[in-house]
C-alpha positions in Angstrom: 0.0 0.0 0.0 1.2 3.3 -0.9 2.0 5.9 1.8 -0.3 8.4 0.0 -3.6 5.6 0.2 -4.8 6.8 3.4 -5.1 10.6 2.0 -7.3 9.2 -0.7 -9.9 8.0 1.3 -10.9 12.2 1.7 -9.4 13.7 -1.4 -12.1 15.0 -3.4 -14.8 14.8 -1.1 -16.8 17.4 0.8 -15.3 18.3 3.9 -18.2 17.5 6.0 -17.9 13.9 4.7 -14.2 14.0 6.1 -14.4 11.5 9.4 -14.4 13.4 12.6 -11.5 11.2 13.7 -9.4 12.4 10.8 -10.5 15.9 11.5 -9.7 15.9 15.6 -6.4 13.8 15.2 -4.8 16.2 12.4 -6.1 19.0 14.1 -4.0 18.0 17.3 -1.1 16.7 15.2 -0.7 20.1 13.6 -0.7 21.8 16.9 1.9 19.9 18.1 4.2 20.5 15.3 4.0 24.9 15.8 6.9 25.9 17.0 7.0 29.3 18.9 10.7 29.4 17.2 10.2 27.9 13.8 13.8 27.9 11.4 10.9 26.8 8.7 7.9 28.1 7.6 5.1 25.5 5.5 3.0 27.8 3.9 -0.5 26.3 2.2 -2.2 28.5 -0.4 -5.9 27.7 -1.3 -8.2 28.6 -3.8 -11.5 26.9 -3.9 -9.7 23.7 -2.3 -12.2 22.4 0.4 -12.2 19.4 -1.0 -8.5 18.5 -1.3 -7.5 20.8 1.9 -7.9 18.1 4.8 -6.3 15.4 3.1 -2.8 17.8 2.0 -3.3 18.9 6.1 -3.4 15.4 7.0 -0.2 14.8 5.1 1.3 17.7 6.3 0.4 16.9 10.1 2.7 13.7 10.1 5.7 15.1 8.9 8.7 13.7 11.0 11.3 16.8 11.5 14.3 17.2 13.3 13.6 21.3 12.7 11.2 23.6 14.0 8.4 24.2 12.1 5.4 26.9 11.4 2.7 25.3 9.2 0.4 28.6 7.9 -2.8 28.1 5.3 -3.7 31.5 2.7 -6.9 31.2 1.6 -6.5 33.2 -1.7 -10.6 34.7 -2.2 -12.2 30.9 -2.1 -15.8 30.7 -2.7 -16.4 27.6 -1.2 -15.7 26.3 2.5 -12.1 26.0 2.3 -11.8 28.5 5.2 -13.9 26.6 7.4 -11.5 23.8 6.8 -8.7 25.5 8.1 -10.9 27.0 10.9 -11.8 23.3 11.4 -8.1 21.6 11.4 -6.9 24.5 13.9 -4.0 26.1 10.8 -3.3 29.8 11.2 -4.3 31.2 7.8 -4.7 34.5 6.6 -6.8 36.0 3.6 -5.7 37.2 0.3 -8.9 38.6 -1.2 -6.5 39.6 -5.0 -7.0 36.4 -7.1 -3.5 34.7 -8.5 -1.0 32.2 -7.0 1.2 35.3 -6.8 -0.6 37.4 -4.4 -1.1 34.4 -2.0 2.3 33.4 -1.9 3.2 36.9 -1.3 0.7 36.9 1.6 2.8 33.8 3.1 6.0 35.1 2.9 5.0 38.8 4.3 3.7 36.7 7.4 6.1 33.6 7.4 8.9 33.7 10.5 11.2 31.5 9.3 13.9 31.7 7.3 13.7 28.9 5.1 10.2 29.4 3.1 8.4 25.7 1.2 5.7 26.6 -0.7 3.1 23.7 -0.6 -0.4 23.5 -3.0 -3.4 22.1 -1.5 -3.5 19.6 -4.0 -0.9 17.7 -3.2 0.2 15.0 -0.6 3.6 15.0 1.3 5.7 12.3 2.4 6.6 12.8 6.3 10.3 12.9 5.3 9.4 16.0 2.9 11.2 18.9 4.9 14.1 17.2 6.1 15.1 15.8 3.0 14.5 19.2 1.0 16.3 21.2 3.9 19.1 18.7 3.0 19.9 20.2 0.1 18.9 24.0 1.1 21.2 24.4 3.5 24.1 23.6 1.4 26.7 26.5 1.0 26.0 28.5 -1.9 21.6 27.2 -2.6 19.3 29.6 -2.4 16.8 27.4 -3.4 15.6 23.7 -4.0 13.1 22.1 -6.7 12.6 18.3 -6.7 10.2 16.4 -8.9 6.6 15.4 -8.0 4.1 12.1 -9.2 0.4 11.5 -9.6 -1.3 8.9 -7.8 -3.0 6.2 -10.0 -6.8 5.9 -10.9 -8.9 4.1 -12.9 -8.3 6.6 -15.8 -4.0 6.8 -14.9 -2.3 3.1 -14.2 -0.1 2.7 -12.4 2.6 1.5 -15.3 1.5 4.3 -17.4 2.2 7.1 -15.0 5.5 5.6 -14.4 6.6 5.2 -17.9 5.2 9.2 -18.5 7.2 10.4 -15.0 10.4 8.7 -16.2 9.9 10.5 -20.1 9.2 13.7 -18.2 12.1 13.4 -15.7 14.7 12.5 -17.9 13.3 15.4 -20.3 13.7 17.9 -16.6 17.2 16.4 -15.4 18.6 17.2 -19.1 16.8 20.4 -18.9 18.1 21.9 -15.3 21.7 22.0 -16.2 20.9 25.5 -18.6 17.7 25.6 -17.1 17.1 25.0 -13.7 14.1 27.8 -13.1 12.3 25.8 -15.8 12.0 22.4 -13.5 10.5 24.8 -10.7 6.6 24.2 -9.3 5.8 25.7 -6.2 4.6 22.7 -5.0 7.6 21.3 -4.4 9.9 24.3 -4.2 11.6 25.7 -1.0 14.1 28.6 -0.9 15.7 31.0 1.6 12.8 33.9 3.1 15.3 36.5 3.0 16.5 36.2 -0.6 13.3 36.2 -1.5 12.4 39.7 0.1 14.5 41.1 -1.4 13.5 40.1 -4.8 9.4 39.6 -4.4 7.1 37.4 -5.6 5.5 38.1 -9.1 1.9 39.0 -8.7 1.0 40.5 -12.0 1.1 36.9 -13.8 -1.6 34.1 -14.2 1.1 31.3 -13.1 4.8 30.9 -13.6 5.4 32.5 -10.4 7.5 29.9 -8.9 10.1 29.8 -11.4 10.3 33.6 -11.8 10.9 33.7 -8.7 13.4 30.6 -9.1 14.9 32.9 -11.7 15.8 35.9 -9.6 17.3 33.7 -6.6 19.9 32.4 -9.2 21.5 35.7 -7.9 22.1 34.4 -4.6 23.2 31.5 -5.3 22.4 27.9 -7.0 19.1 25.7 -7.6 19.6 22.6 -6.4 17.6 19.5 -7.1 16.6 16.9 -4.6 16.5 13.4 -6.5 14.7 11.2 -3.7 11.8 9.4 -5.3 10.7 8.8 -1.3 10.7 11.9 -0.5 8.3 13.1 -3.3 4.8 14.7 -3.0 2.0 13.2 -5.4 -0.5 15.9 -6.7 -3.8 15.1 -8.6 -4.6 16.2 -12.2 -5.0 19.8 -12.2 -1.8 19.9 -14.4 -2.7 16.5 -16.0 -6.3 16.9 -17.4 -5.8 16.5 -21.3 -7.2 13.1 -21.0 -5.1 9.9 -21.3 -1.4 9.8 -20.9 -0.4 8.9 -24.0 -2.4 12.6 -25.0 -0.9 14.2 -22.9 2.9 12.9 -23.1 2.1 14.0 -26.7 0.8 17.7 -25.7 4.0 18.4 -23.8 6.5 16.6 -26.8 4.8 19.5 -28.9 5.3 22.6 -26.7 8.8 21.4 -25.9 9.5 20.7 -29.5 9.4 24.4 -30.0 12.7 26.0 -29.7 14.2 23.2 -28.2 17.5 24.4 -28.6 16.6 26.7 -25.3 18.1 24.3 -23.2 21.4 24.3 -24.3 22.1 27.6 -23.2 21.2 30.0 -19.9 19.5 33.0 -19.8 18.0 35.7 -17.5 15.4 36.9 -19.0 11.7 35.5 -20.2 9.5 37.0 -21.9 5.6 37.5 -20.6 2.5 36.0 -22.9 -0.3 38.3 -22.9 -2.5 35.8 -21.8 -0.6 34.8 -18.9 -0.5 38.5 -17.4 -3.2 39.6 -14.6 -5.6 42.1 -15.7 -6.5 44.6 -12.5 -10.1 46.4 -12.8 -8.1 49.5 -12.1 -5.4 49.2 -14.7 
């Protein structure tokens, strides 16, 4: 049985039919893990996420870590109950009412204490050696940040063979691709960095997504992104990023958009330029 098969019993459900028993045990298990001192700050954003919510807390609250640890929740303007989950589970969260990943990352970080920042997507499930395995590699001389790579759990539409066969394409395609472009392999849900390089810098709030690895970007000039390469340590997501319909459709989507200009990642660069359709259009601008 897969670490992960527990989670699954509540992903994707309302949260009122989430057992009470998962609901008062991760509630106390995340209490216990605050730290009044924390050297790390976990910081869930959440838009609309009530139904994935308990099960990435649930992960989250049986994390084993030699460090100590804040665990905070952004609800980023949800319209459905996922505040009353973290009002439920106990989480200090705060709310960013201005819509984009951006602005509710930003909102972590502004009220994060630690100095080593993971973004985490409420999404996603993480194993309990997650942080201490990540931290491995972020507190190297000369990182400013850490990526690693990420799986999908299987379901009656995603076997278990074919997910693996499409994760090794797709990692070999990432590991070849990090050593000219390491921002490129970012997601922010599996990407941790250092607080204050980041203030320094900001997060991007004026685009749609892409944050993550802009950010990625301007943390190169602090020093290097390293990779973690620990198949147990990796979080599995569901199929927001993996909805084109079967595998083989959408191995074949991503062969075509990284067909085109190829030859990128053979060289570095510093600069990317925005699609219109990717920026954030404010009512006042």
């Amino acid at each position: 049985m897969a670490w992960y098969t527990k989670y699954l019993s509540v992903y994707g459900k309302p949260f009122a039919e989430v057992p009470q028993q998962v609901v008062d045990s991760t509630r106390q298990r995340l209490a216990a893990l605050q730290s009044d001192d924390p050297l790390v700050s976990v910081v869930v954003i959440a838009y609309n996420e009530e139904q994935r919510l308990a099960a990435c807390l649930w992960s989250l609250s049986e994390l084993r870590t030699k460090y100590p640890i804040e665990i905070l929740g952004v609800n980023n303007n949800s319209k459905d109950r996922t505040e009353e989950v973290y009002q439920a589970l106990g989480l200090p969260y705060y709310n960013e009412p201005k819509q984009s990943p951006g602005f509710a990352r930003q909102c972590g970080l502004e009220h994060a204490r630690g100095k080593y920042h993971f973004f985490i997507d409420a999404d996603t499930f993480y194993p309990s050696c997650y942080v201490d395995q990540m931290m491995r590699k972020l507190e190297q001389p000369g990182v400013s940040c850490v990526g690693t790579f990420w799986s999908y759990y299987p379901d009656e539409k995603h076997s278990a063979f074919g997910l693996f066969v499409f994760e090794l394409i797709r990692d070999t395609f990432l590991w070849i691709q990090h050593f000219k472009r390491p921002e490129l392999n970012i997601r922010g849900m599996t990407f941790a960095f250092r607080a204050d390089y980041a203030r320094q810098v900001k997060i991007r709030t004026d685009i749609r997504r892409g944050e993550d690895g802009s950010l990625a970007l301007e943390l190169k000039k602090f020093g290097r992104i390293a990779f973690l390469y620990h198949r147990p340590s990796r979080p599995v997501t569901g199929y927001g990023t993996l909805n084109e319909g079967s595998l083989l459709q959408s191995l074949w989507n991503r062969v075509k958009i990284q067909g085109r200009g190829i030859t990128r990642i053979f060289h570095k660069t510093d600069h990317y330029e925005d699609s219109e359709e990717n920026l954030v259009k404010h009512k006042n601008a």
